[in-house]
Biotite code that builds the C-alpha atoms (Angstrom):
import biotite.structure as struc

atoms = struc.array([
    struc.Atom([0.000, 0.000, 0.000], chain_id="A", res_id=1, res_name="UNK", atom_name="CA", element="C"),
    struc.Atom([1.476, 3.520, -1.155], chain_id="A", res_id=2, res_name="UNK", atom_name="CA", element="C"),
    struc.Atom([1.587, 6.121, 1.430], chain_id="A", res_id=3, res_name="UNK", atom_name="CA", element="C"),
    struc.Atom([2.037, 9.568, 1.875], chain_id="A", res_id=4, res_name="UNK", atom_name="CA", element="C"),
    struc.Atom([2.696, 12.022, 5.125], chain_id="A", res_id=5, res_name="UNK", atom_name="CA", element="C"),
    struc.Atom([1.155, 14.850, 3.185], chain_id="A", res_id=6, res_name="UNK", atom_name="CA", element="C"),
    struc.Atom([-0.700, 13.598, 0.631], chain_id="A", res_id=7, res_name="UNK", atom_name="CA", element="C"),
    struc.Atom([-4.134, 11.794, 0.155], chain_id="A", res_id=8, res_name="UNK", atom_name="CA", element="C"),
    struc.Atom([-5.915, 9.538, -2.717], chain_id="A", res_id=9, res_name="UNK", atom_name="CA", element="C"),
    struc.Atom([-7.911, 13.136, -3.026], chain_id="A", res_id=10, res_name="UNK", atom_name="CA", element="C"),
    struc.Atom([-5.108, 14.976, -4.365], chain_id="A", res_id=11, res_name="UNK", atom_name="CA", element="C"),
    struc.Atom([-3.787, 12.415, -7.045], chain_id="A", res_id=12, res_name="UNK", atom_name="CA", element="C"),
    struc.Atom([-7.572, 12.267, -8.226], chain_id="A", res_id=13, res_name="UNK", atom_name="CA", element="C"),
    struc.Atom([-7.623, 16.258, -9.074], chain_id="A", res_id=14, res_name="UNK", atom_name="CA", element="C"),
    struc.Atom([-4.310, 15.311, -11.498], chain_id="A", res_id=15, res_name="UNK", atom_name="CA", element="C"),
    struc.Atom([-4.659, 15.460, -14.895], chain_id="A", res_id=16, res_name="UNK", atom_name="CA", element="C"),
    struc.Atom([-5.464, 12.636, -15.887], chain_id="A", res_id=17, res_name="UNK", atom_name="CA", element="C"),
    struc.Atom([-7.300, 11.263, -12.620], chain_id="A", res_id=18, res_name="UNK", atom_name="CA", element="C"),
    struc.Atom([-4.988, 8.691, -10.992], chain_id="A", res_id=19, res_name="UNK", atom_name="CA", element="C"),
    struc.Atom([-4.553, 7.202, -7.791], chain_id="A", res_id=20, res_name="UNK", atom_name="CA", element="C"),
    struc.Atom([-1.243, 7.362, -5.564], chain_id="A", res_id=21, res_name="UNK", atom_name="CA", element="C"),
    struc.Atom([-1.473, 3.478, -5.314], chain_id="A", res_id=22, res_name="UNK", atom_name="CA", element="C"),
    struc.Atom([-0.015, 3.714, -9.550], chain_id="A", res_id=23, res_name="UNK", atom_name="CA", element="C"),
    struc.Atom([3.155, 6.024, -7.924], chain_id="A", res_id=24, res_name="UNK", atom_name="CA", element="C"),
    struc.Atom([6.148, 4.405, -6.931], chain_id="A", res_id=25, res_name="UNK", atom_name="CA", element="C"),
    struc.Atom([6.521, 4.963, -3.180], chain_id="A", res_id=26, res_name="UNK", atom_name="CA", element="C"),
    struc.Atom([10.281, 5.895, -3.345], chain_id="A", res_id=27, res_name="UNK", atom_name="CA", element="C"),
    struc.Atom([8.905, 8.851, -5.249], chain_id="A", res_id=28, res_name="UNK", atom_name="CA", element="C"),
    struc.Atom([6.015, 10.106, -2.517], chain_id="A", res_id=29, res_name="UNK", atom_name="CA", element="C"),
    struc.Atom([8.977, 9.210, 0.130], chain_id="A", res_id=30, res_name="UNK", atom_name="CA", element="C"),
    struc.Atom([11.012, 12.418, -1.672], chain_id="A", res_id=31, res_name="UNK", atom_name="CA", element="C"),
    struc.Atom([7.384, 13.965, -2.410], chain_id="A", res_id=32, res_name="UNK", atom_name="CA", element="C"),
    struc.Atom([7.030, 13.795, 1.071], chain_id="A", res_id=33, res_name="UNK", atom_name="CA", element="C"),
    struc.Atom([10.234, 15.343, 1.679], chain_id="A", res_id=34, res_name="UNK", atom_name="CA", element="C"),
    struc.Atom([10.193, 18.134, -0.548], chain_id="A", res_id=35, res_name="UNK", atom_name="CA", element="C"),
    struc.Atom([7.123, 19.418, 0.674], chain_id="A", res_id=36, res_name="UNK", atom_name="CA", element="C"),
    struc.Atom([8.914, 19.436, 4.719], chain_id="A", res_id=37, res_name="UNK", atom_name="CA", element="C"),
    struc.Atom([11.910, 21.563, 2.740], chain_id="A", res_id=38, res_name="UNK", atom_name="CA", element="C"),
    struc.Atom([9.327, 23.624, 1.222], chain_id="A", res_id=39, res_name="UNK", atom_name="CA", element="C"),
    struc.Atom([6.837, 24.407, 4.200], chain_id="A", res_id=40, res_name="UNK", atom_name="CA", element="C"),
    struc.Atom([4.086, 24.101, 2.422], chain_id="A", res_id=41, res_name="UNK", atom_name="CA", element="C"),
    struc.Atom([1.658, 21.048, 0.276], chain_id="A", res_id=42, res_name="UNK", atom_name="CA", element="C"),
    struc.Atom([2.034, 21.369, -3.189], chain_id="A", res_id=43, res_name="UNK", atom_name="CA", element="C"),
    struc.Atom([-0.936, 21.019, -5.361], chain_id="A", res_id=44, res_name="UNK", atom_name="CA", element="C"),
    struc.Atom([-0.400, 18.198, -7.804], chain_id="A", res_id=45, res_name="UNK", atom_name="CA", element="C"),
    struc.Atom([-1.259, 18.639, -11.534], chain_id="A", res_id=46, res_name="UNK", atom_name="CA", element="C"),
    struc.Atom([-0.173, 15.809, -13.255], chain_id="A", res_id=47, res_name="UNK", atom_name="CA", element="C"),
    struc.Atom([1.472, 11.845, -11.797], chain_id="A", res_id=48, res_name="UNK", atom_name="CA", element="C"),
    struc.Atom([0.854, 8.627, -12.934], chain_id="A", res_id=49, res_name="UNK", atom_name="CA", element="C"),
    struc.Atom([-0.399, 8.409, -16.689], chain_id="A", res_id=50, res_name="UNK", atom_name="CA", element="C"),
    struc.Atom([-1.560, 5.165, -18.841], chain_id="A", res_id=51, res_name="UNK", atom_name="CA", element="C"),
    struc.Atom([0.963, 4.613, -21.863], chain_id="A", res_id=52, res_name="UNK", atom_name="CA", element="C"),
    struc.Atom([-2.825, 4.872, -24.004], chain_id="A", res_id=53, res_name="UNK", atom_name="CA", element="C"),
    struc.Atom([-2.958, 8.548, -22.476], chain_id="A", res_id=54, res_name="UNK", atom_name="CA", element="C"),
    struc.Atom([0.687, 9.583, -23.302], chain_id="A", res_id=55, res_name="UNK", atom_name="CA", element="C"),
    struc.Atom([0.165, 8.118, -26.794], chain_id="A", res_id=56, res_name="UNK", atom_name="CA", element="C"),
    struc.Atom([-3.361, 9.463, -27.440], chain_id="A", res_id=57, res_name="UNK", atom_name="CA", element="C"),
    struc.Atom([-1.395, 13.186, -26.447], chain_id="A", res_id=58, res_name="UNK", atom_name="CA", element="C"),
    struc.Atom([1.232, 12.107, -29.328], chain_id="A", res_id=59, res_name="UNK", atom_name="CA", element="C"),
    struc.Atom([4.300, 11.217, -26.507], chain_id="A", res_id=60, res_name="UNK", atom_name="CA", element="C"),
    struc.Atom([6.326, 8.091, -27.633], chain_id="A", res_id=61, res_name="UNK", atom_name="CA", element="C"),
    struc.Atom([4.644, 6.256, -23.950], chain_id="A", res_id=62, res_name="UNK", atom_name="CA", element="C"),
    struc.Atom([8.208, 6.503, -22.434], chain_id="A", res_id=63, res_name="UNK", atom_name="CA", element="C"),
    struc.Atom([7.584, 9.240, -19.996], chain_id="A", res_id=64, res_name="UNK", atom_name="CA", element="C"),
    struc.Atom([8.350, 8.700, -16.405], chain_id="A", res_id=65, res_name="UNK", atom_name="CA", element="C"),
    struc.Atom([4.522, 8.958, -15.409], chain_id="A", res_id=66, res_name="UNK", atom_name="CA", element="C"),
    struc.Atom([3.994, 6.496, -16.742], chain_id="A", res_id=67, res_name="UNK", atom_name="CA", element="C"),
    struc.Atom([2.570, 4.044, -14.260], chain_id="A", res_id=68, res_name="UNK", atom_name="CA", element="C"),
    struc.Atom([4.327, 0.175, -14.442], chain_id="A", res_id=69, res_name="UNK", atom_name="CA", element="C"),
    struc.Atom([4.984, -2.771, -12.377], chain_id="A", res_id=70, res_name="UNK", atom_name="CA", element="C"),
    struc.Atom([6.959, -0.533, -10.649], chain_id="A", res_id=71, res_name="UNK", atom_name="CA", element="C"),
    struc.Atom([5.082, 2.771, -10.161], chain_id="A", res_id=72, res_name="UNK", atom_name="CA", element="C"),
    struc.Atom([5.015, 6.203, -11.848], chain_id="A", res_id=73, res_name="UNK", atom_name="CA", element="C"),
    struc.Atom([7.807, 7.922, -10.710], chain_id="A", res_id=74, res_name="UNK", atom_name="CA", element="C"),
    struc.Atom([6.679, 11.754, -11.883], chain_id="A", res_id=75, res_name="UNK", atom_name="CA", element="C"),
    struc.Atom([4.677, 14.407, -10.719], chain_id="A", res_id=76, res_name="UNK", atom_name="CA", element="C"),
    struc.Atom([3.836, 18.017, -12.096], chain_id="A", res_id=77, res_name="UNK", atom_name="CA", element="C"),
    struc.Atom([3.433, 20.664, -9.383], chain_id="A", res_id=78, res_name="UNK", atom_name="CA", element="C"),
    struc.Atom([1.654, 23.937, -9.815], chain_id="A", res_id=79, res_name="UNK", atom_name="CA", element="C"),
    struc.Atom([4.144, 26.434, -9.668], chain_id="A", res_id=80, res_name="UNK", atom_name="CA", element="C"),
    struc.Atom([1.828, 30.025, -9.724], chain_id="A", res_id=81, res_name="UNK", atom_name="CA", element="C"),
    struc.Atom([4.182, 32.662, -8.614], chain_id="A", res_id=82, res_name="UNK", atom_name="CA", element="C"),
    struc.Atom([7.661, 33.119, -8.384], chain_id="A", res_id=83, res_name="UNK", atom_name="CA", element="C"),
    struc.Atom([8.084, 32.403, -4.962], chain_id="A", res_id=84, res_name="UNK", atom_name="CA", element="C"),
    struc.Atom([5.953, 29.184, -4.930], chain_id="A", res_id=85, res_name="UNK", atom_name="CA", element="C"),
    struc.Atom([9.015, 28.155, -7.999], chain_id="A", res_id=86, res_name="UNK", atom_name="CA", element="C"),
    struc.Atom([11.660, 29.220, -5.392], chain_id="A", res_id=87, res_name="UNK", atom_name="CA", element="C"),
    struc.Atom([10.158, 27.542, -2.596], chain_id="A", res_id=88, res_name="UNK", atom_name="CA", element="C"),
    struc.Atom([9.278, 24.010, -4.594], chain_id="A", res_id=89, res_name="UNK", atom_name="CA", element="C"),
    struc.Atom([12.627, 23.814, -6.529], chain_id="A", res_id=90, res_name="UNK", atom_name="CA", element="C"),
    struc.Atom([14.041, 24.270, -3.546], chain_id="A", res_id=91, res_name="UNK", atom_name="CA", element="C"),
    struc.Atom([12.192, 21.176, -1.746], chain_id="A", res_id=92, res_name="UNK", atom_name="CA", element="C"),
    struc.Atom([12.687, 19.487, -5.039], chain_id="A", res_id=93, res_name="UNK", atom_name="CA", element="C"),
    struc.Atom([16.420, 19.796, -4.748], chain_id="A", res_id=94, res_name="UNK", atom_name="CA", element="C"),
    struc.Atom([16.960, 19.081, -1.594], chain_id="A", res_id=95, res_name="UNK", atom_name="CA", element="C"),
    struc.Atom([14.757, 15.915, -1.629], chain_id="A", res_id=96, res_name="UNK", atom_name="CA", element="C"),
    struc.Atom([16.685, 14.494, -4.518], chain_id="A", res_id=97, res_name="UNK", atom_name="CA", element="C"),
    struc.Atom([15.037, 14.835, -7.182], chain_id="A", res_id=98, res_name="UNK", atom_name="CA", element="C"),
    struc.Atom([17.609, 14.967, -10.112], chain_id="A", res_id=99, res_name="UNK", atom_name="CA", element="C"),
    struc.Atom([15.139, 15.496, -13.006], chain_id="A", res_id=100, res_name="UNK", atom_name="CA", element="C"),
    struc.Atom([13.438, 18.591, -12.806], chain_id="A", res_id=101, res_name="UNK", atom_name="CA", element="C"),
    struc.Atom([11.368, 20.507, -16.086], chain_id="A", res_id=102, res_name="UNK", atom_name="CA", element="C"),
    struc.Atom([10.240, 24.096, -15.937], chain_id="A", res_id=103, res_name="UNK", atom_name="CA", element="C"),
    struc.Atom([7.017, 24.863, -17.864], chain_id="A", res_id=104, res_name="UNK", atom_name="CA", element="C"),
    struc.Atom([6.785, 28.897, -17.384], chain_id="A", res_id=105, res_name="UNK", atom_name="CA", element="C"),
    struc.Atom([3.796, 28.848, -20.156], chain_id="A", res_id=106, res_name="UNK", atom_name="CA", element="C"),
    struc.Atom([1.509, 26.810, -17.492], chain_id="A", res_id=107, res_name="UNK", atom_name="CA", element="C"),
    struc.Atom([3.398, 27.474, -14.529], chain_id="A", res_id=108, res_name="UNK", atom_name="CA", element="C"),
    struc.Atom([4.159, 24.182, -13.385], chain_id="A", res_id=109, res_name="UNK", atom_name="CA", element="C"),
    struc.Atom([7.350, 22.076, -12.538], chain_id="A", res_id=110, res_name="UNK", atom_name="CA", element="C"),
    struc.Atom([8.043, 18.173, -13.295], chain_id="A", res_id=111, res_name="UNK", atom_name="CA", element="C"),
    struc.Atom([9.939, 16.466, -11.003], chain_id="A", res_id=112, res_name="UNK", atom_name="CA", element="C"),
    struc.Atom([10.733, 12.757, -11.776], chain_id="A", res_id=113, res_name="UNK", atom_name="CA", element="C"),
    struc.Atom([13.660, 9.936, -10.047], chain_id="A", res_id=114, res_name="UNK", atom_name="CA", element="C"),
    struc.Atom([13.256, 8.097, -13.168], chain_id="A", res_id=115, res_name="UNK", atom_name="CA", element="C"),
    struc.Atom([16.183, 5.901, -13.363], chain_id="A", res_id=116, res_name="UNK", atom_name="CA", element="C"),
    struc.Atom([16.308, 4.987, -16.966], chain_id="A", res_id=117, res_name="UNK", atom_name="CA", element="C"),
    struc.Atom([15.712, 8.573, -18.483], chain_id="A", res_id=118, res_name="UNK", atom_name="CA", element="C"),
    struc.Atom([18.942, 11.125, -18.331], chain_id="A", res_id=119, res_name="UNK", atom_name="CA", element="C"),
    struc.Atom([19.922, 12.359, -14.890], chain_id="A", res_id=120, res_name="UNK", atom_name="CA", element="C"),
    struc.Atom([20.879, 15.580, -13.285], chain_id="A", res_id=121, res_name="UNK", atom_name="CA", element="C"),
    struc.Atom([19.189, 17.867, -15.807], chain_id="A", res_id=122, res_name="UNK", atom_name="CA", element="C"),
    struc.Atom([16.800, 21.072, -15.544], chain_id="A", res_id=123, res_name="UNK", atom_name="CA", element="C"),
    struc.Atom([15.132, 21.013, -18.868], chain_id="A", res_id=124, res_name="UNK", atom_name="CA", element="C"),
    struc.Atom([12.235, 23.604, -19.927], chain_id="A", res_id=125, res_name="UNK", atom_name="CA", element="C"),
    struc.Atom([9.125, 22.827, -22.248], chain_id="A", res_id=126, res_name="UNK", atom_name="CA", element="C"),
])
């Protein structure tokens, strides 16, 4: 059974698309979990685990880290609204480990994966 310190079925159900946090890997809530302690504050959640059908339907090659396997999703989006909410997450993001981080500025949001088959230690924009 995935759990979380901080975070409930409720806010993995507001993603888009709908999920649960019993398709995340719990390695991954473990650093969501510690991110948000760094930060001071619960993120709100905007995107985790995905269906390969869903990436593919969205034109993606189905090889993102959201996407949910025997293993778990190991990705979540985070809405980032203001410029000290992006200081404040990167920051727990960072300092929780997470090594793969993406900036969307268009619709304000990070990605933070621990992917371990997709490049580490990069900050990438989209």
């Amino acid at each position: 059974m995935i759990a979380s310190k901080h975070y409930t079925e409720a806010d993995f159900q507001r993603c888009n698309p709908s999920c649960s946090m019993q398709d995340m890997n719990q390695g991954t809530i473990n650093r969501l979990d510690k991110a948000t302690d760094i930060a001071g504050f619960k993120f709100r959640l905007t995107s985790a685990a995905r269906t390969i059908e869903h990436e593919k339907s969205k034109g993606r090659a189905g090889t993102s880290s959201h996407i949910s396997n025997n293993f778990g999703s190991r990705a979540i989006d985070i809405a980032t609204p203001d410029s000290r909410t992006r200081f404040k997450v990167m920051q727990g993001l960072i300092g929780a480990g997470f090594n793969r981080i993406g900036v969307n500025l268009v619709s304000n949001f990070f990605h933070a994966d621990d992917s371990v088959n997709h490049d580490q230690d990069v900050l990438f924009t989209y």
